[in-house]
ROMARGU-987126 format. One line per field, with one value per atom (N, C-alpha, C, O): residue number from 0; x, y, z; atom name. Coordinates in steps of 0.2 Angstrom, whole numbers, padded with zeros to 4 digits. Layout:
<atoms>
n	[NUM / ...]
x	[X / ...]
y	[Y / ...]
z	[Z / ...]
atom	[CA / ...]
</atoms>
This chain:
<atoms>
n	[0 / 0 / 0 / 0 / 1 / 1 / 1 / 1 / 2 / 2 / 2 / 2 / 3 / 3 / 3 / 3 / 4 / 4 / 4 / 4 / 5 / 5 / 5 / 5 / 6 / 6 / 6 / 6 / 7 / 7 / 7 / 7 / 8 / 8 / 8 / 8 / 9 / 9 / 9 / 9 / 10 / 10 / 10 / 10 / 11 / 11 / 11 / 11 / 12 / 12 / 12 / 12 / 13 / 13 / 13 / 13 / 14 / 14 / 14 / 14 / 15 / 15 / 15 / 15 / 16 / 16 / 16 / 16 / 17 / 17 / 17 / 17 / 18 / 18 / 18 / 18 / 19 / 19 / 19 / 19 / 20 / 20 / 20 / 20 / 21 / 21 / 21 / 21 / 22 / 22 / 22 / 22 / 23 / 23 / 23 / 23 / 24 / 24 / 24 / 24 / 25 / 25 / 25 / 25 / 26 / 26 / 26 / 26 / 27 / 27 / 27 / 27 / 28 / 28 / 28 / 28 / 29 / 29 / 29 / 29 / 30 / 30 / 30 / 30 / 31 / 31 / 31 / 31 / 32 / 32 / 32 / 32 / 33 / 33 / 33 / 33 / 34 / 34 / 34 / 34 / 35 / 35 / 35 / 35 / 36 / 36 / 36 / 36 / 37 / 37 / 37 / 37 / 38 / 38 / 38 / 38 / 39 / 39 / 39 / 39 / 40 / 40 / 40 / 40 / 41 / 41 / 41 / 41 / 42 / 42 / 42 / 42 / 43 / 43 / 43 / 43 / 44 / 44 / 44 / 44 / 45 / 45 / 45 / 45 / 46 / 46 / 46 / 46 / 47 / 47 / 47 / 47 / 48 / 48 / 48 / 48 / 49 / 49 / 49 / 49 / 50 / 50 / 50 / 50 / 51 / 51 / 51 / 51 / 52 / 52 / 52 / 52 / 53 / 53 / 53 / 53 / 54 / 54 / 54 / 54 / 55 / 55 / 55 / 55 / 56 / 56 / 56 / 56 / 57 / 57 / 57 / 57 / 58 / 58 / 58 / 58 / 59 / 59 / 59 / 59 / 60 / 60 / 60 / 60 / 61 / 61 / 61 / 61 / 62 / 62 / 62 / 62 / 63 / 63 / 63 / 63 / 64 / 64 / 64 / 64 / 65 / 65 / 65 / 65 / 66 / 66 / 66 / 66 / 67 / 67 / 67 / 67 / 68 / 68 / 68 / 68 / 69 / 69 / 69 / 69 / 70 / 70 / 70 / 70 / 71 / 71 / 71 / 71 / 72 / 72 / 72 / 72 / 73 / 73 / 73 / 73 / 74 / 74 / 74 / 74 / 75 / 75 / 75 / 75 / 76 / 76 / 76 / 76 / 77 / 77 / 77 / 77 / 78 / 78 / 78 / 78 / 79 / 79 / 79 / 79 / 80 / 80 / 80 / 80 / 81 / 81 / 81 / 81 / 82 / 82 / 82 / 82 / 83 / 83 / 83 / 83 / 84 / 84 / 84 / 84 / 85 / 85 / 85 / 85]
x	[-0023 / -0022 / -0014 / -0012 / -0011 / -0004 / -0001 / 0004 / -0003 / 0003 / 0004 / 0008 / -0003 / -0003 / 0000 / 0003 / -0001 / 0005 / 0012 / 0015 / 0013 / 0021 / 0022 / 0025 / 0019 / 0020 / 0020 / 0023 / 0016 / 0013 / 0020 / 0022 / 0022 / 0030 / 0035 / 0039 / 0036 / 0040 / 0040 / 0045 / 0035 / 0035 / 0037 / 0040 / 0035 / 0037 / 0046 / 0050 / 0049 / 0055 / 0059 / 0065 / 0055 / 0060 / 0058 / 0062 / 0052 / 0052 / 0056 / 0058 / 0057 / 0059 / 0067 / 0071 / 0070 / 0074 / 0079 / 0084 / 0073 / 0073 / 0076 / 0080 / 0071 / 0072 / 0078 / 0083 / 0078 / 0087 / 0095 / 0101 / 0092 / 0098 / 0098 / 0102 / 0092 / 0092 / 0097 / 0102 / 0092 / 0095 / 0102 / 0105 / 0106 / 0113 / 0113 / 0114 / 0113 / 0118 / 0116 / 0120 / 0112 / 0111 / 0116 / 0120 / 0118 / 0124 / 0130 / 0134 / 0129 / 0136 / 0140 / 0145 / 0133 / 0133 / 0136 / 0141 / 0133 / 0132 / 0140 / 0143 / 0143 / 0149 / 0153 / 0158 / 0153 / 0158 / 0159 / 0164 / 0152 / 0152 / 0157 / 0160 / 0156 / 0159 / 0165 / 0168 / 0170 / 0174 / 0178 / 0184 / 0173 / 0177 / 0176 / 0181 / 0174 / 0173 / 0179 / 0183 / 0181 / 0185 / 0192 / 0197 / 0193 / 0198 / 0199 / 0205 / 0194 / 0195 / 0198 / 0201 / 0195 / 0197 / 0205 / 0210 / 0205 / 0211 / 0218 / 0223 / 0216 / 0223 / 0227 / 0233 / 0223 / 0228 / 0230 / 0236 / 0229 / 0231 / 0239 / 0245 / 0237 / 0243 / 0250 / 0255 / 0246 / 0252 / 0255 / 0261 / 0251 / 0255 / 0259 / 0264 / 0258 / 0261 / 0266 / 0269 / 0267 / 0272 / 0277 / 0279 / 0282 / 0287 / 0289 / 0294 / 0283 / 0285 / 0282 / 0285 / 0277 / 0273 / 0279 / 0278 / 0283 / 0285 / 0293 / 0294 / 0295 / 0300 / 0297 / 0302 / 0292 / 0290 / 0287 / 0289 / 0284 / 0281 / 0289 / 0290 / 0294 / 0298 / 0303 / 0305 / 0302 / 0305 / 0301 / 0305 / 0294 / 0290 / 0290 / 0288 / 0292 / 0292 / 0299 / 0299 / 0304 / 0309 / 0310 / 0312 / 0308 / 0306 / 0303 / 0307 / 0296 / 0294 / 0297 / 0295 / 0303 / 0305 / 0309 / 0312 / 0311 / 0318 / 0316 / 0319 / 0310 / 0308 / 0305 / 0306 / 0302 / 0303 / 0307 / 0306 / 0312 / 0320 / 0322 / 0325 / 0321 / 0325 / 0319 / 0321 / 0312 / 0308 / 0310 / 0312 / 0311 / 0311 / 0320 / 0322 / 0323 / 0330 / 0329 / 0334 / 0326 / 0325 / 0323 / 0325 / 0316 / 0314 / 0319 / 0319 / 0323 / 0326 / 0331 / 0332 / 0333 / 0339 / 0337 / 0341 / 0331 / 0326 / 0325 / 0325 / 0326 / 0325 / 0329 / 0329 / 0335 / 0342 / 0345 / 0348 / 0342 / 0345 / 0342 / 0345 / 0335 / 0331 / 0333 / 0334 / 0335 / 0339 / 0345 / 0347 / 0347 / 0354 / 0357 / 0362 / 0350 / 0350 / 0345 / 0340 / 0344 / 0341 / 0346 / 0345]
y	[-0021 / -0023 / -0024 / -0023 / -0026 / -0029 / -0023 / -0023 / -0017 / -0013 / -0006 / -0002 / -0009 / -0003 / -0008 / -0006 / -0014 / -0018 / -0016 / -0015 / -0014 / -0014 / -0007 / -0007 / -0004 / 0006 / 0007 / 0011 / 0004 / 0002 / -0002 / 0000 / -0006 / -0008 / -0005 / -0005 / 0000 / 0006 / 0011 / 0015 / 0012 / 0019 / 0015 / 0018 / 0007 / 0006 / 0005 / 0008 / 0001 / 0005 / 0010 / 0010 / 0014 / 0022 / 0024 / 0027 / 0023 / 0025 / 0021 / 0023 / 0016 / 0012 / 0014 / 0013 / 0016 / 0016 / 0024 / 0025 / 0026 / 0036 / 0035 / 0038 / 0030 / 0029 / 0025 / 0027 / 0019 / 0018 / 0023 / 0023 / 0026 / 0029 / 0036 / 0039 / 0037 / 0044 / 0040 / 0042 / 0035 / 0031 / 0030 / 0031 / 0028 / 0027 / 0035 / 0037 / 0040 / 0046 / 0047 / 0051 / 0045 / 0048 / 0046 / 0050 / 0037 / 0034 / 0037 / 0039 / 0038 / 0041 / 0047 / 0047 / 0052 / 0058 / 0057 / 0061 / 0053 / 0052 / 0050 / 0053 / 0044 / 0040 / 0045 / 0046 / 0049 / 0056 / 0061 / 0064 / 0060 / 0067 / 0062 / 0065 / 0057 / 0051 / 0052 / 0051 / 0052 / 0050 / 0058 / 0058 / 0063 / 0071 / 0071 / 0075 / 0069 / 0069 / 0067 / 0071 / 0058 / 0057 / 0060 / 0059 / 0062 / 0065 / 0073 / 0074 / 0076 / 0081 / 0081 / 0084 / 0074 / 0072 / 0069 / 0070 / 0064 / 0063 / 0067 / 0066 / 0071 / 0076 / 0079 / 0078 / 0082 / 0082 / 0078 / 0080 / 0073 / 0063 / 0066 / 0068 / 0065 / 0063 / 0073 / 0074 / 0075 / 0080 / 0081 / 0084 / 0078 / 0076 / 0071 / 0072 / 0065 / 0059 / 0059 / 0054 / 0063 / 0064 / 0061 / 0058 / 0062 / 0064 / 0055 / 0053 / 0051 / 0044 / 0040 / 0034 / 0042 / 0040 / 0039 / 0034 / 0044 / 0045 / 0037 / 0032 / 0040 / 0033 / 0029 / 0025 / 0026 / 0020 / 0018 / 0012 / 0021 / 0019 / 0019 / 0015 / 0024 / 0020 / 0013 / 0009 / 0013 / 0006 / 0001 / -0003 / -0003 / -0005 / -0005 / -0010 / -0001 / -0001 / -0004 / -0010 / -0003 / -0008 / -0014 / -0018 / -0016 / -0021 / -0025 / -0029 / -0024 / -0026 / -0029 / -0034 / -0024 / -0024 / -0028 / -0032 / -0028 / -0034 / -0043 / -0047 / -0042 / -0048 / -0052 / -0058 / -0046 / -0049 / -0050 / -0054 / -0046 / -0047 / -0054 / -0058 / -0056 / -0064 / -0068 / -0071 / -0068 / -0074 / -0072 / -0078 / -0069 / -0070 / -0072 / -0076 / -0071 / -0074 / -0082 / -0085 / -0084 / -0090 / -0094 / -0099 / -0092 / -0096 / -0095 / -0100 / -0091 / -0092 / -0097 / -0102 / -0097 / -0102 / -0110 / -0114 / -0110 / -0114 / -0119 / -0125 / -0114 / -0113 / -0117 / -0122 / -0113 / -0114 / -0120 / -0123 / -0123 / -0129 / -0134 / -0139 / -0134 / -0138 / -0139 / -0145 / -0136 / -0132 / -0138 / -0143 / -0137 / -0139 / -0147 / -0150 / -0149 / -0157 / -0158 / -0159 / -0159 / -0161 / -0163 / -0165]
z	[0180 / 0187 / 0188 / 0193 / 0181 / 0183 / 0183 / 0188 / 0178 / 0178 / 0184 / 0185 / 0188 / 0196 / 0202 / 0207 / 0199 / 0206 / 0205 / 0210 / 0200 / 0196 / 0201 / 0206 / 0199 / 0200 / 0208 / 0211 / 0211 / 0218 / 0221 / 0226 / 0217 / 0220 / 0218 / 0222 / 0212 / 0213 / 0216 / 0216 / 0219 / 0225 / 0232 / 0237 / 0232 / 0239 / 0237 / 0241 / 0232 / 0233 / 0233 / 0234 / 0231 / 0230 / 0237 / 0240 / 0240 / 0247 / 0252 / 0257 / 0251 / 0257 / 0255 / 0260 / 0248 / 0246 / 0252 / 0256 / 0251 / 0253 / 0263 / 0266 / 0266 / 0272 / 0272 / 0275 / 0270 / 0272 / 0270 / 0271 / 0266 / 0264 / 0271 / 0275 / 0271 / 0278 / 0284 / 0287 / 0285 / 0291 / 0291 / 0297 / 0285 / 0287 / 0285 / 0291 / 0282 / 0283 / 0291 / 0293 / 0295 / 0301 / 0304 / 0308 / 0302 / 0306 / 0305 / 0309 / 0299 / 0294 / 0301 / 0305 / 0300 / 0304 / 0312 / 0314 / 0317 / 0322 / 0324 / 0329 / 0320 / 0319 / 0318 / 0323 / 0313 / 0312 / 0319 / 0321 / 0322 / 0326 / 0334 / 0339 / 0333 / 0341 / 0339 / 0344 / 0333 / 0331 / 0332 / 0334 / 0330 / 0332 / 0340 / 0343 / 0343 / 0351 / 0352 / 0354 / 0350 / 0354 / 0351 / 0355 / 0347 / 0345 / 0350 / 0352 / 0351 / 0354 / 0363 / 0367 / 0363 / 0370 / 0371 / 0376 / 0366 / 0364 / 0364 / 0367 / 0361 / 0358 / 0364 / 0366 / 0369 / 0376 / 0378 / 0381 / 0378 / 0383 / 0377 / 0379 / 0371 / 0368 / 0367 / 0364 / 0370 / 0370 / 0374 / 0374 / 0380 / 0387 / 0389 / 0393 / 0385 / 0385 / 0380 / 0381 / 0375 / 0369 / 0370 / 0366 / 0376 / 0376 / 0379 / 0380 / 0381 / 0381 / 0376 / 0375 / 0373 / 0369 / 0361 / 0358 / 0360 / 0352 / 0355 / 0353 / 0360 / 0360 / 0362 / 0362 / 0364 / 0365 / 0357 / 0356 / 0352 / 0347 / 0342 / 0338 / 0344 / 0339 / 0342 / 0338 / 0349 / 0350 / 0349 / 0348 / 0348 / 0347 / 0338 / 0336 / 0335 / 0328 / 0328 / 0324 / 0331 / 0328 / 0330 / 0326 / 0337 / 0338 / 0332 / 0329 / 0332 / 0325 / 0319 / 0316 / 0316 / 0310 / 0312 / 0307 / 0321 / 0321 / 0319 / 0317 / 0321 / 0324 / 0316 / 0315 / 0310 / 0305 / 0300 / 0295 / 0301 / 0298 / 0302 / 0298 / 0308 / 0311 / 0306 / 0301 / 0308 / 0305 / 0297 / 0295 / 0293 / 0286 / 0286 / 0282 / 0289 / 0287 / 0291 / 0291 / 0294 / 0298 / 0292 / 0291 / 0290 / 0283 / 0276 / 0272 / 0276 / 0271 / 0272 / 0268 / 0278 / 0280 / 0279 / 0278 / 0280 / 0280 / 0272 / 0271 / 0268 / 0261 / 0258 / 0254 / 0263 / 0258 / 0259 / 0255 / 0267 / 0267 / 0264 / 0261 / 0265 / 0260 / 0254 / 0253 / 0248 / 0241 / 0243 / 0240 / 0247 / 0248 / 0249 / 0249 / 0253 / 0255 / 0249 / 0252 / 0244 / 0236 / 0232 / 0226]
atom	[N / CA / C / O / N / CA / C / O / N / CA / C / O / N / CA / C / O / N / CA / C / O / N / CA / C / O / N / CA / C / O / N / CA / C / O / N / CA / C / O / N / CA / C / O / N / CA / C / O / N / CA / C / O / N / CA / C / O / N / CA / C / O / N / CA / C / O / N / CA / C / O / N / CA / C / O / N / CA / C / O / N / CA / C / O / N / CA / C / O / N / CA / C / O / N / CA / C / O / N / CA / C / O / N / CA / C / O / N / CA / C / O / N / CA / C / O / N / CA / C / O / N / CA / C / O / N / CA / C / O / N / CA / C / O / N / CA / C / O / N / CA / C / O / N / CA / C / O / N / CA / C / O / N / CA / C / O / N / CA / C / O / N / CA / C / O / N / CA / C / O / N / CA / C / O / N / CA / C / O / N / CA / C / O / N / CA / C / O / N / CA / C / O / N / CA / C / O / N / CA / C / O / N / CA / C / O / N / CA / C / O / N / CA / C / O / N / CA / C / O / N / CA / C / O / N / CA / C / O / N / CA / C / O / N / CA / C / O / N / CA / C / O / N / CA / C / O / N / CA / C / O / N / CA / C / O / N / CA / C / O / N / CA / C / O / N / CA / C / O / N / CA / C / O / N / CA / C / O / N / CA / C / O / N / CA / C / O / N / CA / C / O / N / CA / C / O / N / CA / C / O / N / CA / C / O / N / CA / C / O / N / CA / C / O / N / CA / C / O / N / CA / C / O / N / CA / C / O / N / CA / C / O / N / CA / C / O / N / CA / C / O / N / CA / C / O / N / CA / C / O / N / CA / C / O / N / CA / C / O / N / CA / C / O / N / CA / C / O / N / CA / C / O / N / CA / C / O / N / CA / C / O / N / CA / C / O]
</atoms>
């Protein structure tokens, strides 16, 4: 009796196993296929826009890099004087 319960719950997990796996390759699939969409839709917007888009993304990157070169030398200054009133 015990050893057809066991086998009876081995087919329900290789089956239930079999259905969730179909299920996400479906997402897997579906996600890929929205993902090549919006890329196809995409790529015109940005070929058009290039020519504001490329300096705007490097002024925005330096900004960035300015603003954590101040905060990191602001903590060090920070550091130092701490260090230095001990």
């Amino acid at each position: 009796m015990l050893s057809s319960l066991i086998q009876i719950f081995q087919v329900f997990q290789v089956t239930s196993a079999v259905v969730v796996t179909a299920v996400l390759f479906a997402l897997a699939g579906i996600t890929l296929a929205g993902s090549v969409v919006g890329l196809i839709v995409a790529t015109p917007l940005f070929v058009i826009f290039s020519p504001v888009l490329v300096p705007a993304t490097i002024a925005s990157t330096l900004l960035a890099t300015n603003l954590s070169a101040g905060a990191l030398f602001g903590v060090t200054a920070a550091a130092l004087i701490v260090w230095l009133l001990k």
